[in-house]
N, C-alpha and C positions, 0 to 999 in steps of 0.2 A: 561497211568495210573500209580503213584505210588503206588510201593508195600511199606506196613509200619505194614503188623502183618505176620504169619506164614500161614496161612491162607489163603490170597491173595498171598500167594510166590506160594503155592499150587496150586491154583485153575488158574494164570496164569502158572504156570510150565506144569500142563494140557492143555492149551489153544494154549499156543504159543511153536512150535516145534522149533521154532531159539532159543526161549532163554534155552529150553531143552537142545540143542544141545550145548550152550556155558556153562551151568552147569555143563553136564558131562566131557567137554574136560577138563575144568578149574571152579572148581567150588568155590575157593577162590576171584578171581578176578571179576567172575562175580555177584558174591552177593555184594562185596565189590560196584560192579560198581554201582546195583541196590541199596542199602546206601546210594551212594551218588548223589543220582535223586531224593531223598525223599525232597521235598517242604518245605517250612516255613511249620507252621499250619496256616490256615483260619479259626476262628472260630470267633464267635461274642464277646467272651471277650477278647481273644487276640488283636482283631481289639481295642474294647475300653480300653484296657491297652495301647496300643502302641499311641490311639489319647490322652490320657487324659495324660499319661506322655511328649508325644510330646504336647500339650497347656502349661503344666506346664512351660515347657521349653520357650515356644515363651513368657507367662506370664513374668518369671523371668529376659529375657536379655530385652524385652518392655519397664519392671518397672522399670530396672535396669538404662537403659539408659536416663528415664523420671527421676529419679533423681539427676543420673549425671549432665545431663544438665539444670535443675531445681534449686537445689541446689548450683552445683560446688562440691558441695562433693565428697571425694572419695566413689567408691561402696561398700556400706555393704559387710561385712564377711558373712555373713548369706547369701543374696543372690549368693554370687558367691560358695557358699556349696551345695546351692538348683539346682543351671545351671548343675554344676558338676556333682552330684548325678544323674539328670533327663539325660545327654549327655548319663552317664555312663549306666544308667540305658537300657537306646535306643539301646545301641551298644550291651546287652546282648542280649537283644531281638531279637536283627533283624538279629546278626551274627551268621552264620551257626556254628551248633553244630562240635565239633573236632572228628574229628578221627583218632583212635590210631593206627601208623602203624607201624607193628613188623619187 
């Protein structure tokens, strides 16, 4: 189970006597530890952020490439703004939050 409020640190710090026992010997490192077991979030708008900016994406390199070879043209400025944007956008999403270590 991850712990992600004060509350479940608690109510597991009661529960399970090992992670008690790594609390008290060290209780910088094991919190730290427990921080960094905390999951993406799953929630139903996340999920539809993550698929609607992922479409945008498959959308923009599809059409992008349908006009390339359509045309012979080079690819719009604008499309390769929107790929960029949507790539960039993805990797904020998906990549684990940083942590700061002293």
């Amino acid at each position: 189970m991850a712990i992600r409020t004060l509350r479940e640190l608690s109510a597991a710090l009661q529960d399970d006597s090992t992670l008690l026992a790594r609390v008290k010997t060290d209780p910088v490192s094991a919190i730290q530890k427990i921080a960094m077991e905390a999951p993406i979030p799953d929630t139903v708008v996340y999920r539809l952020v993550v698929i609607s900016i992922g479409l945008a994406l498959l959308i923009v390199v599809i059409g992008g490439l349908a006009l390339v070879f359509m045309n012979g043209k080079d690819l719009p400025a604008a499309l390769v703004s929107i790929g960029s944007a949507a790539i960039g956008a993805l990797a904020g999403l998906l990549a684990p939050s940083p942590v700061s270590q002293k």
